[in-house]
TIPA-329800 format. One record per residue: residue in one letter; x, y, z of N, C-alpha, C, CB in turn. Coordinates in Angstrom, 1 decimal, always signed. Glycine has a CB too. Layout:
# residues N
r r->A; n_east->X; n_north->Y; n_up->Z; ca_east->X; ca_north->Y; ca_up->Z; c_east->X; c_north->Y; c_up->Z; cb_east->X; cb_north->Y; cb_up->Z
...
# end
This chain:
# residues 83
r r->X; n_east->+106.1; n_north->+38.7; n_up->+121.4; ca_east->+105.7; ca_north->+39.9; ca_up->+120.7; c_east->+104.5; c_north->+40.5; c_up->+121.4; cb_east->+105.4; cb_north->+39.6; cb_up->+119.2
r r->X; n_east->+104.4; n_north->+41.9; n_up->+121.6; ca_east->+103.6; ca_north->+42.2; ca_up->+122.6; c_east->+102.6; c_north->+43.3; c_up->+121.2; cb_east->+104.6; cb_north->+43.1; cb_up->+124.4
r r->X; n_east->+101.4; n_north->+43.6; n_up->+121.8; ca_east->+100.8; ca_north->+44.4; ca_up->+121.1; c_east->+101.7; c_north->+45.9; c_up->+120.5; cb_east->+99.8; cb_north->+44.6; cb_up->+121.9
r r->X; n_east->+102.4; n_north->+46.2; n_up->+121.5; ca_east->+102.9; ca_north->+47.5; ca_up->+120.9; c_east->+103.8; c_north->+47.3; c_up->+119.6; cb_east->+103.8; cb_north->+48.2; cb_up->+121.9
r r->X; n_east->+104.8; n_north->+46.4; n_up->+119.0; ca_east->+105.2; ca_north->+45.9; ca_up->+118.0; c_east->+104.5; c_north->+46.1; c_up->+117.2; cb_east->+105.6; cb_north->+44.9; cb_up->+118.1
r r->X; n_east->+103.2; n_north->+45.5; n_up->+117.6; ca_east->+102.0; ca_north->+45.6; ca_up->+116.1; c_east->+101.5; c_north->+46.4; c_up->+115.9; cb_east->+101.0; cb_north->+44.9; cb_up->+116.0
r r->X; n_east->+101.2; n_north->+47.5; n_up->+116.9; ca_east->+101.4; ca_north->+48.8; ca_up->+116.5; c_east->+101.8; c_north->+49.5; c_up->+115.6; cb_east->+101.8; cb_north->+49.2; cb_up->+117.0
r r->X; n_east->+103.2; n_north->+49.3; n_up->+116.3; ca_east->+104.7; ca_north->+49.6; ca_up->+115.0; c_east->+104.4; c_north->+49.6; c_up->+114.0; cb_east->+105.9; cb_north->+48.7; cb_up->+114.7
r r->X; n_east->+104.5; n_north->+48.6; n_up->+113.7; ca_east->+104.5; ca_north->+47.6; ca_up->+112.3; c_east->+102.7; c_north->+48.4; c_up->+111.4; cb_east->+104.3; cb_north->+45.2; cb_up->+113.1
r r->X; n_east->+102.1; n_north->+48.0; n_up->+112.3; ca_east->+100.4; ca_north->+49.3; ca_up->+111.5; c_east->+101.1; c_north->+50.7; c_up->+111.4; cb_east->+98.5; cb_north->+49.6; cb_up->+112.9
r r->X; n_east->+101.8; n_north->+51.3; n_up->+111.9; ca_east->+102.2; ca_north->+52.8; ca_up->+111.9; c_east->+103.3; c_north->+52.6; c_up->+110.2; cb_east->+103.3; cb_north->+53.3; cb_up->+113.6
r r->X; n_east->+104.2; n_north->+52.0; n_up->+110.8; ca_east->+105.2; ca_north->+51.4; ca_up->+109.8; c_east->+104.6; c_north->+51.7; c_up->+108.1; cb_east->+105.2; cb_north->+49.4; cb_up->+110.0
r r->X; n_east->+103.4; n_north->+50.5; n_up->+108.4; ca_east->+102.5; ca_north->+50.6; ca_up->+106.6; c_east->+101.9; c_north->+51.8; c_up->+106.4; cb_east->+101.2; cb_north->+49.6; cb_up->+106.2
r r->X; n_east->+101.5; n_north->+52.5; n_up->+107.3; ca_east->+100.7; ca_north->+53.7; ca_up->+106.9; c_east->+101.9; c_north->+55.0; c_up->+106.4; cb_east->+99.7; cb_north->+54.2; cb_up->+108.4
r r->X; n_east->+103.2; n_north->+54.6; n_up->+106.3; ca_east->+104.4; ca_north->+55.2; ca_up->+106.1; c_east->+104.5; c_north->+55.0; c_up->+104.4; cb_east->+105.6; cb_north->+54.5; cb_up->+107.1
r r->X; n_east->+103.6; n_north->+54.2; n_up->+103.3; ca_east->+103.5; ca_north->+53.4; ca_up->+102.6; c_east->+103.3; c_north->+54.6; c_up->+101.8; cb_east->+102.7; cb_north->+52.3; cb_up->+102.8
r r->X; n_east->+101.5; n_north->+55.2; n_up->+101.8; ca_east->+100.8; ca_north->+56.2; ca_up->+101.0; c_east->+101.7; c_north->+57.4; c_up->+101.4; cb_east->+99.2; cb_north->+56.5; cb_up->+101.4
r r->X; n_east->+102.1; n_north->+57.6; n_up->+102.5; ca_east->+102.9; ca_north->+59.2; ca_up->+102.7; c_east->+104.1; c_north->+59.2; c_up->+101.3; cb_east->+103.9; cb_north->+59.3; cb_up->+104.6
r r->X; n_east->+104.9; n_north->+58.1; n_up->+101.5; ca_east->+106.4; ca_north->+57.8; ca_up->+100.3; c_east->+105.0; c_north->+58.1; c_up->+99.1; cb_east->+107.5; cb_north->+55.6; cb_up->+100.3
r r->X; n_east->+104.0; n_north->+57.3; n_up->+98.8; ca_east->+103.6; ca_north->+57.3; ca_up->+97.0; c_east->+103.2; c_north->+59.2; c_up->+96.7; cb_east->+101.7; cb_north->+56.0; cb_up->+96.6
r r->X; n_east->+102.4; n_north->+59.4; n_up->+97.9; ca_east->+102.3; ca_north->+61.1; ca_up->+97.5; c_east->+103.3; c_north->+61.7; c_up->+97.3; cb_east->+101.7; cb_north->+61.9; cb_up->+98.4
r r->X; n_east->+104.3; n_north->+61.3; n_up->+98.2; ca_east->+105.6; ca_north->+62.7; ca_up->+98.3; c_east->+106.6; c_north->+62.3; c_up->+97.0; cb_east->+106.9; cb_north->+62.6; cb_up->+100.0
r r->X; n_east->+106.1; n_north->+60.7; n_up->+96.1; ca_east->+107.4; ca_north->+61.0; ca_up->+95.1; c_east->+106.3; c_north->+61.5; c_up->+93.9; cb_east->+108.5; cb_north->+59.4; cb_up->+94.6
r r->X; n_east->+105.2; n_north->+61.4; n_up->+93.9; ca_east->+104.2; ca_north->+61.3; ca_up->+93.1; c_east->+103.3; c_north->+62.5; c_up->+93.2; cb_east->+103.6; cb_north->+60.2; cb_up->+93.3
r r->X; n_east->+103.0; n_north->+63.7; n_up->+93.1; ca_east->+102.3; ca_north->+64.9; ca_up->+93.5; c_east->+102.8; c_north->+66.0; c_up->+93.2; cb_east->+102.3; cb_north->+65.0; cb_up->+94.8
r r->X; n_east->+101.8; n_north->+67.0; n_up->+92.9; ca_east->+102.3; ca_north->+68.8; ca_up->+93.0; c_east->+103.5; c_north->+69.1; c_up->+94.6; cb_east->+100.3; cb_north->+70.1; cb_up->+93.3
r r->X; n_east->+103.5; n_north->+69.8; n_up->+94.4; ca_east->+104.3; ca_north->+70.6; ca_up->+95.7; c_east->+103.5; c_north->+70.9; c_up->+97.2; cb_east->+104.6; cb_north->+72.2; cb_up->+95.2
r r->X; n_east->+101.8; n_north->+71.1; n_up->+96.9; ca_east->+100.9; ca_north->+70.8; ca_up->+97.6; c_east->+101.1; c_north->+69.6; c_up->+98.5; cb_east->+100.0; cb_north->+70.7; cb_up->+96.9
r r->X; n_east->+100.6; n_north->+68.6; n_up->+98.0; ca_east->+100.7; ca_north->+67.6; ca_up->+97.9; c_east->+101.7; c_north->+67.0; c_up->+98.6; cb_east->+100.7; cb_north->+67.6; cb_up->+96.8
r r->X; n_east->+102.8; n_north->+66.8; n_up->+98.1; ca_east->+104.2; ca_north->+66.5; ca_up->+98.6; c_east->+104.4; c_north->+67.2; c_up->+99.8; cb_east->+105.3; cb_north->+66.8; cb_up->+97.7
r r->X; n_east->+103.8; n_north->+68.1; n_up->+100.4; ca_east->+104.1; ca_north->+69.7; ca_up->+101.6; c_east->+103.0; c_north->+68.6; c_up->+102.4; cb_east->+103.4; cb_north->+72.2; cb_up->+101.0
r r->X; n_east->+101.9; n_north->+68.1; n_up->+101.9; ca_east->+100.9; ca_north->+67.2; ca_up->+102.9; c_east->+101.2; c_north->+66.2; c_up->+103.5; cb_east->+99.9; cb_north->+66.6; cb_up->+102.6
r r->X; n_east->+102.2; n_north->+65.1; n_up->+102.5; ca_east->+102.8; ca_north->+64.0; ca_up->+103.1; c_east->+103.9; c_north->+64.1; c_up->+103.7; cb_east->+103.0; cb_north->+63.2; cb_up->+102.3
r r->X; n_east->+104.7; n_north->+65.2; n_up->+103.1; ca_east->+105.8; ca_north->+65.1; ca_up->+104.2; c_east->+105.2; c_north->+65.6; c_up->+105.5; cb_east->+107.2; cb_north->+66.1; cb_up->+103.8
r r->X; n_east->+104.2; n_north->+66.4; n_up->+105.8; ca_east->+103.6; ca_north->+66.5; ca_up->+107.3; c_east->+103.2; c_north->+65.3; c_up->+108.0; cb_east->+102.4; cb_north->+67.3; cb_up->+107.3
r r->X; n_east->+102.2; n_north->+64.7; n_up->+107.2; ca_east->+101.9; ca_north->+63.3; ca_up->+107.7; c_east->+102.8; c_north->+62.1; c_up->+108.2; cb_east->+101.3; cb_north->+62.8; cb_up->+106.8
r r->X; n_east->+104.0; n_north->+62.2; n_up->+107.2; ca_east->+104.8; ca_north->+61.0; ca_up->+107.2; c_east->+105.6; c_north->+61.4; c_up->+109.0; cb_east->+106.1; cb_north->+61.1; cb_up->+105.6
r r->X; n_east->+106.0; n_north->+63.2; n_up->+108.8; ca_east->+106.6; ca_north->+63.4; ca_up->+110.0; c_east->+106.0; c_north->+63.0; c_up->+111.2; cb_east->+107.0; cb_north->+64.7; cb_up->+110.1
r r->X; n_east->+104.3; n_north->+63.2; n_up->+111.2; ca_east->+103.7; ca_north->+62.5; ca_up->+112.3; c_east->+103.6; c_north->+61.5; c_up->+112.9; cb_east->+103.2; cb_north->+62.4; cb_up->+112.2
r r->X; n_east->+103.2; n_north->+60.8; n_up->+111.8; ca_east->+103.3; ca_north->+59.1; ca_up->+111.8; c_east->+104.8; c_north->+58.5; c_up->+112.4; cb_east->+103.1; cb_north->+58.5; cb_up->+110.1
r r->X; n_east->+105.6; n_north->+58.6; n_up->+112.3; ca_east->+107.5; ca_north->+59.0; ca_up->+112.5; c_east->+107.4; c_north->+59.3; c_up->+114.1; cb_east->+108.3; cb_north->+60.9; cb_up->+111.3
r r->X; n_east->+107.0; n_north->+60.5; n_up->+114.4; ca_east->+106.9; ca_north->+60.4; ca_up->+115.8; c_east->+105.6; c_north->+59.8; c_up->+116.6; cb_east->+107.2; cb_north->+61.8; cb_up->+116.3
r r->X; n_east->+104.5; n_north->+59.4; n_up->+115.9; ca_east->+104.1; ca_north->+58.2; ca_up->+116.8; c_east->+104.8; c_north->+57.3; c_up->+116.9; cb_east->+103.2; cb_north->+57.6; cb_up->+116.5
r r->X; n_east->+105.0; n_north->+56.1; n_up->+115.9; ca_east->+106.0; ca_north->+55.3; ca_up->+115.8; c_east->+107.3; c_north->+55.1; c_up->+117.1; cb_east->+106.6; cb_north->+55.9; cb_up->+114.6
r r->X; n_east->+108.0; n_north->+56.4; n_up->+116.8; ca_east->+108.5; ca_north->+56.5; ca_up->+118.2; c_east->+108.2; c_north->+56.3; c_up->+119.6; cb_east->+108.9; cb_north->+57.2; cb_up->+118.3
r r->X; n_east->+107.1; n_north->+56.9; n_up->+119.5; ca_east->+106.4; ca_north->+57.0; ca_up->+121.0; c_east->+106.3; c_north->+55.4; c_up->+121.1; cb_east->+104.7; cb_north->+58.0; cb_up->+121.2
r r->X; n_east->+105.4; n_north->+54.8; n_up->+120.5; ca_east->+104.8; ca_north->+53.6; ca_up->+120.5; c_east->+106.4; c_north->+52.3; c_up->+121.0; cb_east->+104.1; cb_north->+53.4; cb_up->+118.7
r r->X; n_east->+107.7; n_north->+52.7; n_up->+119.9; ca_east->+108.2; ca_north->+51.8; ca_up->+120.0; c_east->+109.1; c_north->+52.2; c_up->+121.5; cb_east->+108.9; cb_north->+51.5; cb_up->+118.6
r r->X; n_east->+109.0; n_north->+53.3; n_up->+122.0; ca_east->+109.4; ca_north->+53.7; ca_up->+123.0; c_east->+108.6; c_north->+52.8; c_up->+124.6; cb_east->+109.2; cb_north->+55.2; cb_up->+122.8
r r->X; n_east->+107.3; n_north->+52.8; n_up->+124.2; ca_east->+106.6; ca_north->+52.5; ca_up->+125.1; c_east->+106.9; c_north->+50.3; c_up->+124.8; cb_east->+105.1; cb_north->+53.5; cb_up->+124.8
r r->X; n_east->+107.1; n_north->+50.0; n_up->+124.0; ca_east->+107.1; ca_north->+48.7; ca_up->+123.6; c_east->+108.4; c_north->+48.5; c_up->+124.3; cb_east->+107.1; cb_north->+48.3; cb_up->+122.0
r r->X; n_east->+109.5; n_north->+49.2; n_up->+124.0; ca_east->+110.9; ca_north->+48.6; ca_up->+124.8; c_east->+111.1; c_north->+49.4; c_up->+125.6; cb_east->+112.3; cb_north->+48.3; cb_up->+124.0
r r->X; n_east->+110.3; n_north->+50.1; n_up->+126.8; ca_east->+110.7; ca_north->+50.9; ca_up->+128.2; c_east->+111.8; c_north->+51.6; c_up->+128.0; cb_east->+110.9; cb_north->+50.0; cb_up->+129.4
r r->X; n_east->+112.4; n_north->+52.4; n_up->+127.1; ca_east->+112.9; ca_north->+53.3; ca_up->+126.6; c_east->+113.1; c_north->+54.7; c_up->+126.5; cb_east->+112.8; cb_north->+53.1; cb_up->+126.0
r r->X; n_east->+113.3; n_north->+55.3; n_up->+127.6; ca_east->+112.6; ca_north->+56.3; ca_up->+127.8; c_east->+113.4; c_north->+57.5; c_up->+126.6; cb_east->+112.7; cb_north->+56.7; cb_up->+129.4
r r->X; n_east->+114.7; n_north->+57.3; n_up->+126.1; ca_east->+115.1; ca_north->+58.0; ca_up->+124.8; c_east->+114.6; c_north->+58.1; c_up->+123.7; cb_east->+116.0; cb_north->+57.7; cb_up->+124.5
r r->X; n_east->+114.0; n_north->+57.3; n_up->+123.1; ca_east->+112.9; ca_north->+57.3; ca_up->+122.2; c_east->+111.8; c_north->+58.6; c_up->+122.3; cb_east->+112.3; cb_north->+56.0; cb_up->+122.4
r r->X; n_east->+111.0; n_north->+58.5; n_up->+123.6; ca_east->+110.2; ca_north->+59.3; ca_up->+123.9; c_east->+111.0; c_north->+60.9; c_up->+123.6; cb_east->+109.6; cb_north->+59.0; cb_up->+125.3
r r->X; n_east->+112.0; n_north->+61.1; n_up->+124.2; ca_east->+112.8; ca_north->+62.7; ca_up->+123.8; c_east->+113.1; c_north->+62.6; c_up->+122.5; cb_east->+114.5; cb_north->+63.1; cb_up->+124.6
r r->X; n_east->+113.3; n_north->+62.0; n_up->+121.7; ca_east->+114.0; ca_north->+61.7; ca_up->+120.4; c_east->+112.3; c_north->+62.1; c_up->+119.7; cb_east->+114.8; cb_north->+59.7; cb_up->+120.2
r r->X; n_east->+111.3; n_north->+61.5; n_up->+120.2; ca_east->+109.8; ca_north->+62.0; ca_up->+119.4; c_east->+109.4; c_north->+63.4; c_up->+119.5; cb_east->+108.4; cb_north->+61.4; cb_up->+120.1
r r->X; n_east->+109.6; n_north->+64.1; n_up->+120.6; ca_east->+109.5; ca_north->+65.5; ca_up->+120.8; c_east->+110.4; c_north->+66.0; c_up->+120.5; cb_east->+109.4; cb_north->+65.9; cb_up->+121.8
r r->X; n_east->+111.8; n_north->+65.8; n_up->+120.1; ca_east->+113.0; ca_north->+66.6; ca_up->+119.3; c_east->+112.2; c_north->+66.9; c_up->+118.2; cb_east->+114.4; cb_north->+65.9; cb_up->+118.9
r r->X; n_east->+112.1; n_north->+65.5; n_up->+117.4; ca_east->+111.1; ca_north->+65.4; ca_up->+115.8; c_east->+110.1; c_north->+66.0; c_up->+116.3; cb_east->+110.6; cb_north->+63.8; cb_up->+115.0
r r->X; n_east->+109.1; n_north->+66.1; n_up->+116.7; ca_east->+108.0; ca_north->+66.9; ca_up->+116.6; c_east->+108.0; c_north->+68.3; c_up->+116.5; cb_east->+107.2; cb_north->+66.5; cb_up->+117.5
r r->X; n_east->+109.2; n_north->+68.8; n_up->+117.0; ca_east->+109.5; ca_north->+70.2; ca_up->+116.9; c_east->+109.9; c_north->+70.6; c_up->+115.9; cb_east->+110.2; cb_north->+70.6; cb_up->+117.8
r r->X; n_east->+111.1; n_north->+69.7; n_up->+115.2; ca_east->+111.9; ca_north->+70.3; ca_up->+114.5; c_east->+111.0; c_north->+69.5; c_up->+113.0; cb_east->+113.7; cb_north->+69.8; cb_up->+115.0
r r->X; n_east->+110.3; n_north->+69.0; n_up->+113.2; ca_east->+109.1; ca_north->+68.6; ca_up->+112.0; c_east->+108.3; c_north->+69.9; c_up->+111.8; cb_east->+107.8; cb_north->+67.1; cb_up->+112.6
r r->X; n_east->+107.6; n_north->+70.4; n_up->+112.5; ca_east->+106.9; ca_north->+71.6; ca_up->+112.1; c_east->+107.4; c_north->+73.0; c_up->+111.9; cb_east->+106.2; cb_north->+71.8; cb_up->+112.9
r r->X; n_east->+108.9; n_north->+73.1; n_up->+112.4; ca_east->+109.5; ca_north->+74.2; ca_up->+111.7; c_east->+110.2; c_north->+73.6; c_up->+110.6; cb_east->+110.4; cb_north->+75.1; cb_up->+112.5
r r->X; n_east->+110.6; n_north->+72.3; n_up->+109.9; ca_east->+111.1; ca_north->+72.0; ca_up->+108.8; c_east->+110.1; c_north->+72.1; c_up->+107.5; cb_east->+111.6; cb_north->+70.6; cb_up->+109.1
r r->X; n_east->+108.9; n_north->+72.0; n_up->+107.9; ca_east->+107.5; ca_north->+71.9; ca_up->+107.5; c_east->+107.3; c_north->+73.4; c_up->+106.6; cb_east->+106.4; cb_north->+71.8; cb_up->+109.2
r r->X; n_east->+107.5; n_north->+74.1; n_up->+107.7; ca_east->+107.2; ca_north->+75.8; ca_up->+107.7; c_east->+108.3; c_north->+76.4; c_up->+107.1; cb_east->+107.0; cb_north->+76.5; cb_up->+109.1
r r->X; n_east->+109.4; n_north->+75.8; n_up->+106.9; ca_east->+110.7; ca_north->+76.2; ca_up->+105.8; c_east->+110.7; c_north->+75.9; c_up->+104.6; cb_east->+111.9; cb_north->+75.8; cb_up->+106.0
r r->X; n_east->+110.3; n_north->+74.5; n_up->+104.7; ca_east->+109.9; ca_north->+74.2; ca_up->+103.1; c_east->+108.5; c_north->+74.4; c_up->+102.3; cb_east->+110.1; cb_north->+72.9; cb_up->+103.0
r r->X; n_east->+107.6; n_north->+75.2; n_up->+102.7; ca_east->+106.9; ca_north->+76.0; ca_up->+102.6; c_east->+106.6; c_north->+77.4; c_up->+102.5; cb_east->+106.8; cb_north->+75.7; cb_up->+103.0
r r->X; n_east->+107.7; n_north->+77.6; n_up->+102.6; ca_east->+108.2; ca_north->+79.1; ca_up->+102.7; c_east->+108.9; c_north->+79.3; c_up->+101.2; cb_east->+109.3; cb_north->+79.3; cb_up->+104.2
r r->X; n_east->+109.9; n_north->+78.3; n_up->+101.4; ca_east->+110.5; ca_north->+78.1; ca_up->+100.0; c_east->+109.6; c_north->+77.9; c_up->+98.6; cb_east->+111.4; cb_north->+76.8; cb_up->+100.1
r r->X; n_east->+108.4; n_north->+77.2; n_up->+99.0; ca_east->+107.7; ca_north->+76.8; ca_up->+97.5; c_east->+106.6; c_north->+77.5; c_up->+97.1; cb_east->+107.3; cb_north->+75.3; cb_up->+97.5
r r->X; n_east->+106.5; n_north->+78.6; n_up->+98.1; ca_east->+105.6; ca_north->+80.1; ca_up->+98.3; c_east->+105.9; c_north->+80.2; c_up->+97.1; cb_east->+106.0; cb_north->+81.6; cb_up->+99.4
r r->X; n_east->+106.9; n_north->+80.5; n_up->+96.7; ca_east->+106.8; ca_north->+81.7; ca_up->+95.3; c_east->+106.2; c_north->+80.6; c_up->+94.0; cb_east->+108.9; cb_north->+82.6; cb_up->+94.7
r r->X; n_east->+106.5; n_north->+79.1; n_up->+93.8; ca_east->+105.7; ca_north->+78.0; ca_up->+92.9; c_east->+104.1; c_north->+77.9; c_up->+93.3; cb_east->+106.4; cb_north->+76.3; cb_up->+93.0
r r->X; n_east->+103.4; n_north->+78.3; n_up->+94.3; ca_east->+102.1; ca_north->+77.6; ca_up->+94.9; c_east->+101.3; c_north->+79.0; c_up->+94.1; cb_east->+101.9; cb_north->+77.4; cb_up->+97.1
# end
């Protein structure tokens, strides 16, 4: 087991508070964790990319990082007219 695993695995739990806000929260709220969670999601990747010399992972983080901040900015857009 090399350090990067344990990485993982610390990224992993911090995936923990994102789930309790996003079932638990205003619309605010829930619009913060789902940002965070998408973050944490493409570290994760990066990390587990770098743990098993994987270089698909790493494209697979930058797909999500992209398509995280315009998913971000849609569902935000949508909850304009409740905020």
């Amino acid at each position: 087991m090399n350090p990067w695993f344990f990485a993982a695995a610390v990224l992993l739990a911090c995936l923990a508070p994102c789930l309790a806000s996003a079932l638990r929260g205003d619309p605010v709220h829930r619009l913060v964790a789902l940002e965070a969670a998408g973050n944490i999601v493409c570290l994760l990747l990066l990390v587990l990319s770098e743990a098993t010399h994987r270089a698909p992972f790493m494209d697979l983080a930058l797909a999500l990082a992209l398509l995280n901040f315009g998913g971000n900015l849609a569902f935000a857009r949508f909850f304009e007219r409740w905020l």
